[in-house]
C-alpha positions as CSV (number, residue, x, y, z in Angstrom):
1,X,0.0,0.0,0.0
2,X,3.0,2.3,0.1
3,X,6.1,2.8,-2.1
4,X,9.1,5.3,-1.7
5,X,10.4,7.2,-4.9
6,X,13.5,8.8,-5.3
7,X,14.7,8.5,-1.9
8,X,18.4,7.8,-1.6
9,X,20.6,7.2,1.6
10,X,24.2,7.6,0.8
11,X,25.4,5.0,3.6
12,X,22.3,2.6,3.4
13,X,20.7,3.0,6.5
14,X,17.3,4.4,5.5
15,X,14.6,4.2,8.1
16,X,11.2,4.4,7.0
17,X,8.0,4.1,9.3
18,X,4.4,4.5,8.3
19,X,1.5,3.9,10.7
20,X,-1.9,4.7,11.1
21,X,-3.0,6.3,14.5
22,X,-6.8,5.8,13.6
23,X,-6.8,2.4,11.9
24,X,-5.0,0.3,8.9
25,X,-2.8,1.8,6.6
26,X,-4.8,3.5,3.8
27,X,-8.0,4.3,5.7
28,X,-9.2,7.6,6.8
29,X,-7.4,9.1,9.7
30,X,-3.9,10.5,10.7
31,X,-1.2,9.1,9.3
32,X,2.3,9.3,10.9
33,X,5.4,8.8,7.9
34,X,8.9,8.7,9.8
35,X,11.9,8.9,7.0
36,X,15.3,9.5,8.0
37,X,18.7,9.0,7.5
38,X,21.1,7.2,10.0
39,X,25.1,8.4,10.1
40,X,27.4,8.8,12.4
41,X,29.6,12.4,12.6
42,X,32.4,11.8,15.0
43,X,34.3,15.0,16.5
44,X,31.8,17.5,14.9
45,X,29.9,19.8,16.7
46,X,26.8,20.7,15.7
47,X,23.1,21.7,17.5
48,X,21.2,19.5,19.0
49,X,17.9,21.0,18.1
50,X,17.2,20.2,14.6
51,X,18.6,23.9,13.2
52,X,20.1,24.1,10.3
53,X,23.3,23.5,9.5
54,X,24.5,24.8,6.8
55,X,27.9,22.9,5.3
56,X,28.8,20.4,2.4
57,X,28.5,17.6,4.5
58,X,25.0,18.1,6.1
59,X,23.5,17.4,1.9
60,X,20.3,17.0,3.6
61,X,20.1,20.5,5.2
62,X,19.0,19.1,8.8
63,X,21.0,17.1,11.4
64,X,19.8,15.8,14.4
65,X,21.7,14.6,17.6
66,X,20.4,11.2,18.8
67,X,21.2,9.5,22.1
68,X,24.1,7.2,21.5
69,X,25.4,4.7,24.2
70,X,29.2,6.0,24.0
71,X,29.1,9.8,25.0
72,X,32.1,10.8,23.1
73,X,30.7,9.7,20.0
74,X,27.8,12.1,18.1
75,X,25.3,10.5,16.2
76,X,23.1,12.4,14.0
77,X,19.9,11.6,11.4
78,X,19.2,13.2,8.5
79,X,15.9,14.2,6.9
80,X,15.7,12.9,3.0
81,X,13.9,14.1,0.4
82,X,11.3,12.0,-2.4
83,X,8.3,11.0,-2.8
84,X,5.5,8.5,-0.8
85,X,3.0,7.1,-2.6
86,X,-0.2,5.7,-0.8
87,X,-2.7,4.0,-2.2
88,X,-6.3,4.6,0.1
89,X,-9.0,2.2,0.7
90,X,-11.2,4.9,-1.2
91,X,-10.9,7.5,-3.6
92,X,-10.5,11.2,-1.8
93,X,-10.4,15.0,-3.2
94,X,-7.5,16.7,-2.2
95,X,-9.8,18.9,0.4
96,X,-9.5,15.9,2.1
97,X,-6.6,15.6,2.9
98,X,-3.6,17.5,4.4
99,X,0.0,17.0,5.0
100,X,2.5,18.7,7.5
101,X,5.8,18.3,8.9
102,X,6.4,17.6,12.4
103,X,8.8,18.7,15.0
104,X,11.1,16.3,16.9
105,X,8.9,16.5,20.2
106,X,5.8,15.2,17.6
107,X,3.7,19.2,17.5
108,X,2.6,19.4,13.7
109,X,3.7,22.6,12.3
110,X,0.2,23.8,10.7
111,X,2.4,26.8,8.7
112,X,4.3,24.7,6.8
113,X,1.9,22.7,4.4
114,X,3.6,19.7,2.9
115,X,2.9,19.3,-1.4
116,X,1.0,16.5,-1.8
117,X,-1.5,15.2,-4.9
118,X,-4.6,13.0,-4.6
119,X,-6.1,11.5,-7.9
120,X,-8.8,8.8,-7.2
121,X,-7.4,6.8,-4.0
122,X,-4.0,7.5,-4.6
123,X,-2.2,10.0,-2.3
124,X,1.6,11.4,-3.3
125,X,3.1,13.1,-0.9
126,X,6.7,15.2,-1.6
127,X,9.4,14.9,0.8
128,X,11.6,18.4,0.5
129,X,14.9,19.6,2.4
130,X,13.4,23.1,3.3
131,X,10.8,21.2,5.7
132,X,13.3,20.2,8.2
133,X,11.6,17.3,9.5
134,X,11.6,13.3,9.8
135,X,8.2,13.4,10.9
136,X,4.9,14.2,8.7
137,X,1.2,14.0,9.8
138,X,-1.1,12.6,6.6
139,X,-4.4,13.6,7.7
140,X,-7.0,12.0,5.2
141,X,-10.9,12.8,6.4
């Protein structure tokens, strides 16, 4: 029911989660998409907030520092860009639906609106750099 496009992970270790908080996957109701990156930065110092940070080796534009069980070592995700397709259990109009970013404690950020495109009872969502996030909410009504 769901299919990545043009994601790529330099180093192979993609993670992808998709779930449905108000049923199966493709019904109506808020769907959570988690996509990252995993790699490791060792000796770099960066925020641990999710800001920007803007150098050659952040291609993603957002780093995030993640626990990691030796404390001299930094361990950071990165957001990826592409494209989720979905099919739904029924066709929808694109009023029905709505797509935003989230922030790492889970809030949706309502003034970013995610591009998306629903045609019958498939849903494409795009997955872009300048939202900063890991996390989107798919709301489909």
């Amino acid at each position: 029911k769901a299919e990545l496009r043009g994601v790529r992970s330099g180093n192979h270790h993609l993670v992808f989660a998709l779930t449905n908080l108000d049923g199966p996957i493709g019904a109506k109701g808020r769907h959570v998409v988690n996509l990252l990156n995993k790699r490791k930065y060792q000796g770099d110092d960066y925020t641990s907030n999710g800001e920007d940070v803007n150098d050659i080796e952040d291609r993603y534009r957002m780093r995030i520092l993640i626990t990691s069980v030796e404390p001299e070592k930094k361990e950071f995700v990165e957001a990826l860009q592409g494209q989720l397709i979905l099919k739904l259990d029924k066709a929808v109009r694109e009023s029905q639906v709505s797509v935003y970013p989230m922030d790492n404690a889970g809030t949706v950020r309502r003034d970013t609106p995610v591009e998306f495109s629903a045609i019958g009872n498939r849903l494409t969502v795009q997955f872009k750099p300048e939202y900063h996030s890991i996390l989107y909410l798919i709301d489909v009504k």
